[in-house]
ROKEVEX-38986 format. One line per 10 residues: number of its first residue (from 1); their letters; for each residue x, y, z of C-alpha. Coordinates in steps of 0.02 Angstrom, whole numbers, plus 50000, padded with zeros to 5 digits. Each point is the difference from the previous one (the first is absolute). Example, Ala and Ser with C-alpha at 12.3 -4.5 7.8 and 13.67 -1.06 7.14 Angstrom:
1> as> 50615 49775 50390 | 50069 50172 49967
end
This chain:
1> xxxxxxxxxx> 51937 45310 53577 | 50071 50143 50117 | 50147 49945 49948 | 49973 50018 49830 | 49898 50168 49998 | 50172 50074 50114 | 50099 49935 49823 | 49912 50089 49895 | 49976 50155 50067 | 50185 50015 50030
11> xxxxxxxxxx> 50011 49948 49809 | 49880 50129 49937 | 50098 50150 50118 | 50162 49947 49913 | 49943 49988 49827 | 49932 50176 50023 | 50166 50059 50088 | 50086 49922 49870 | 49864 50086 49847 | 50043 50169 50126
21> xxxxxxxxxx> 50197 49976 49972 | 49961 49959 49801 | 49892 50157 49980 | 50118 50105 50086 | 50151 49939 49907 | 49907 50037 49850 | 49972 50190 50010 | 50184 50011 50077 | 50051 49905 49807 | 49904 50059 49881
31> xxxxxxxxxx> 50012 50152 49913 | 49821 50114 50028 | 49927 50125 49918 | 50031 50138 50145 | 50209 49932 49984 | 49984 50051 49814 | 49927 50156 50030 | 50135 50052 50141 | 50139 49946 49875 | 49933 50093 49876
41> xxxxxxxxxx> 49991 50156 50105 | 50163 49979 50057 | 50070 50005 49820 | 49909 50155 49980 | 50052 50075 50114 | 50168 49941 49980 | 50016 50051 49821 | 49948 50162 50045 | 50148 50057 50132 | 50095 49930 49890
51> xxxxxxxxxx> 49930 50145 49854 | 50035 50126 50107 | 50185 49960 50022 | 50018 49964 49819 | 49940 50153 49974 | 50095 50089 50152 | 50164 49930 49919 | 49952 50063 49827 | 49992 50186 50063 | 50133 49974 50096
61> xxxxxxxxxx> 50140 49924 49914 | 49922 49995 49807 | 49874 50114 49981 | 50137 50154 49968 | 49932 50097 50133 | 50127 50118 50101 | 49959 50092 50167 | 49927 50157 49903 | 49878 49907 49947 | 50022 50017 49816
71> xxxxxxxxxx> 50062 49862 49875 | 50179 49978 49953 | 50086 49877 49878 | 50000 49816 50055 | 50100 49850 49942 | 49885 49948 49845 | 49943 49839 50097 | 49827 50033 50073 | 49948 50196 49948 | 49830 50004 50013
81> xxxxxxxxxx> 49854 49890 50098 | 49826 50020 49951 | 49933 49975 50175 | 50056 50162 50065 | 49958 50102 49826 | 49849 50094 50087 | 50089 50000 50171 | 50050 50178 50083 | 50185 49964 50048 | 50086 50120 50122
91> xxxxxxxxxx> 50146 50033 50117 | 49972 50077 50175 | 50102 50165 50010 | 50141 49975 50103 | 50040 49829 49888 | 50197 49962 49933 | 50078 49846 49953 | 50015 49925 50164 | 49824 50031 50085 | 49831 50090 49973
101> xxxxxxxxxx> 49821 49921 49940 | 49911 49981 49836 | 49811 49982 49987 | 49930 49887 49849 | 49819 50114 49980 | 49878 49868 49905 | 49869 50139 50044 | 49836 49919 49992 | 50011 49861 49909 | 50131 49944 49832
111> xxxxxxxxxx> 49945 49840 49901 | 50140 49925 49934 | 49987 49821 49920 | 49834 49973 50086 | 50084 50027 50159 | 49943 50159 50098 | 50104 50087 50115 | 49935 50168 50096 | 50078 50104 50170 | 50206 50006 50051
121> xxxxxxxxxx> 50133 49910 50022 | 50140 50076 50102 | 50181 49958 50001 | 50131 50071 50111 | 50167 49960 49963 | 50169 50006 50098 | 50178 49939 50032 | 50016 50067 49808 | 50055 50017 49875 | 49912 49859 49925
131> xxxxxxxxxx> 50170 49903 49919 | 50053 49979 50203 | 49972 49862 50087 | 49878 50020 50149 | 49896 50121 49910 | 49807 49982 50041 | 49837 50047 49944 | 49843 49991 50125 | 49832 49993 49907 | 49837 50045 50065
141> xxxxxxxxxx> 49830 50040 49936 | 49879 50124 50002 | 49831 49947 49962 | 50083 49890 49844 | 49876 49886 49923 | 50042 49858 49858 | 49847 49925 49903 | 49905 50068 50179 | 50119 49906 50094 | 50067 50126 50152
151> xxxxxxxxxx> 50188 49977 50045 | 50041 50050 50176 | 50176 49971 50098 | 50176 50052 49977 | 50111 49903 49894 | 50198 50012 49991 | 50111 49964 49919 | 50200 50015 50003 | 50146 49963 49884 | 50115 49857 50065
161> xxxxxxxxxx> 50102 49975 49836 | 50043 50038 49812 | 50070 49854 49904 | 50083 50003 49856 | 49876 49941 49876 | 49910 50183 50056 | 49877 49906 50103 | 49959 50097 50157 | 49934 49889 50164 | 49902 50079 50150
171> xxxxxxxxxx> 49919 49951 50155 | 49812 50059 50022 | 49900 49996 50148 | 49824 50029 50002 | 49923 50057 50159 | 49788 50028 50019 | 49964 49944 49844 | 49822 50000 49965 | 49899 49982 49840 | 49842 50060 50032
181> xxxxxxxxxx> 49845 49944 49878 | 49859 50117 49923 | 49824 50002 50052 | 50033 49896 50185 | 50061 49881 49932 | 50148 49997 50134 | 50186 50008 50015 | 50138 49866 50014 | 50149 50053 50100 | 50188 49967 49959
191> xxxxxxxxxx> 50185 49988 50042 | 50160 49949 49903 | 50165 50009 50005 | 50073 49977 49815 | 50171 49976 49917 | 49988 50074 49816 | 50113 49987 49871 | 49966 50102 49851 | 50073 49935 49842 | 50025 50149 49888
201> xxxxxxxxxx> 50004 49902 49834 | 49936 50102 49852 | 49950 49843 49899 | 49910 49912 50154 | 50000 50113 50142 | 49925 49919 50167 | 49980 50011 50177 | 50065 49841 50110 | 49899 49980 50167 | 50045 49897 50157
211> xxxxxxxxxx> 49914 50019 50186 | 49857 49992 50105 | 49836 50081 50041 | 49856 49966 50136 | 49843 50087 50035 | 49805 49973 50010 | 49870 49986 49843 | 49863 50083 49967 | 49892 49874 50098 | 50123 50046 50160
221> xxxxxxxxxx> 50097 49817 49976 | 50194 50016 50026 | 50135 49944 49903 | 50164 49998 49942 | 50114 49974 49830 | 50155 49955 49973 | 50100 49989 49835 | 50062 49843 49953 | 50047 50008 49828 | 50056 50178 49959
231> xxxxxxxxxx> 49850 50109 49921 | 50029 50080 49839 | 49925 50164 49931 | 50024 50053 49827 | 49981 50152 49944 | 49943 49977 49829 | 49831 49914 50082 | 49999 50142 50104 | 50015 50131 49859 | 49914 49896 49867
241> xxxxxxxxxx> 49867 49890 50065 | 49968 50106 50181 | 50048 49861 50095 | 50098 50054 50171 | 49997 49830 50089 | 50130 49866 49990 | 49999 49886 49835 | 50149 49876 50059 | 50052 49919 50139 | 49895 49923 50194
251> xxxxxxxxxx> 49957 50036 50170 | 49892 49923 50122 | 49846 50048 50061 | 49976 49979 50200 | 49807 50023 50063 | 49895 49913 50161 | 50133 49862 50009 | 49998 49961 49804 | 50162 50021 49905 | 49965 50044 49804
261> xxxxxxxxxx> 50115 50020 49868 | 49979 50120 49858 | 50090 49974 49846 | 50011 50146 49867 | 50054 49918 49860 | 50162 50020 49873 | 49992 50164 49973 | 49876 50039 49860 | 49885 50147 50030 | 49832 49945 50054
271> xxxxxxxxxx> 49905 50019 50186 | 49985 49806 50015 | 50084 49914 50150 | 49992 49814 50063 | 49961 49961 50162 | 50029 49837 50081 | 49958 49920 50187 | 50050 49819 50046 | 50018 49985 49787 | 49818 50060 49947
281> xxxxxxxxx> 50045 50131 49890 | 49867 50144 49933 | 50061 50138 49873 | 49919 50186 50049 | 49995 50158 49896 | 50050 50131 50107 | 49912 50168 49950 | 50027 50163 50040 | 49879 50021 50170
end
């Protein structure tokens, strides 16, 4: 009888070991609601950097702005952008061609598509003029806000080539990087280091994205993404629809040991991305905050 007692006791401890092991392989596998939430916050976020250096490369290089200040002729391509209509634009005083500063002024607040932007983003530019190779523009922010979102950090970015379809490619760094929620509703931090290529096609014209990122959510978990399948932005979502984030290509998702992968479709403007772990797959709607 002792015997048989000792037997199952040591059956019942390994059954719940074993129910233990099961549970915890469970939460590790499956996709939660506080993993969607993260992701989605990271694609937020995401999309918005990536605004700001669409629209840092418009004033810069499209937006046929010189170092006065004033607007001069451009190439017929891109002439105007409705985001920065009822933006102050203006060039620090001692400005030329190949350094100075220009503030984008969205004063207290400029609604455009349903997306609100209010305070300042900075750039300051060197190694110019902006055709050379090597030439850079640092952006930082003073008290900027999208849709009550606060960007904080400085983000560069520098010209490593010209090819000859006109495409231009940089390398941008983002060091700092926090987006900071309204009403305490906390901030998730960031860091990246980027390889952008920016294909200057009138009929289709697009940002290509490879890289990686890490930082901590909202909820103070840390993580990191990597690029797997190139990220595409298009500007005619962008311009059109008022979607910044990616609508093409992968990257994966790396939280408290759990490795997701985030799928953004084929390229057709919409906020919907897949995500998969260990091949459950859930499609999210990724809003604006």
């Amino acid at each position: 009888m002792k015997k048989k007692n000792w037997f199952v006791k040591v059956a019942s401890l390994t059954m719940l070991a074993s129910i233990a092991v099961i549970s915890s392989c469970n939460e590790e596998e499956r996709l939660t609601a506080q993993d969607t939430m993260a992701i989605s916050e990271e694609s937020v976020s995401d999309s918005y950097f990536e605004d700001v250096d669409d629209l840092s490369s418009f004033i810069v290089f499209e937006g046929g702005y010189d170092e006065l200040g004033g607007r001069v002729a451009t190439d017929g391509r891109q002439s105007s952008d409705d985001r920065i209509e009822c933006a102050v634009i203006s060039f620090s005083p001692n400005s030329t061609t190949t350094s100075g500063s220009i503030t984008i002024d969205f004063g207290t607040g400029c609604t455009v598509r349903g997306n609100t932007r209010s305070g300042k983003i900075i750039l300051t530019y060197s190694n110019g003029p902006r055709s050379a190779i090597g030439f850079k523009i640092v952006t930082t922010f003073d008290n900027y806000k999208i849709n009550s979102i606060q960007l904080k950090g400085t983000r560069t970015i520098t010209k490593v080539q010209a090819s000859a379809e006109n495409n231009i490619k940089h390398d941008i760094s983002l060091v700092n990087g926090e987006a900071i929620w309204p009403d305490n509703g906390g901030s998730a931090t960031r860091a990246a280091e980027f390889s952008r290529e920016w294909v200057r096609d009138a009929a289709d014209e697009k940002v290509l994205l490879d890289g990686n990122a890490s930082g901590t959510t909202r909820r103070g978990k840390t993580y990191s993404m990597s690029i797997t399948n190139q990220l595409v932005y298009r500007r005619a979502c962008i311009l059109t629809d008022g979607i910044y984030m990616a609508v093409q290509g992968k990257k994966v998702f790396s939280t408290d040991g759990k490795q997701i992968t985030i799928d953004y479709g084929s390229g057709d403007c919409d906020r919907i991305v897949s995500i998969s772990v260990n091949g459950v797959t859930r499609n999210v709607t990724v809003g604006n905050n």
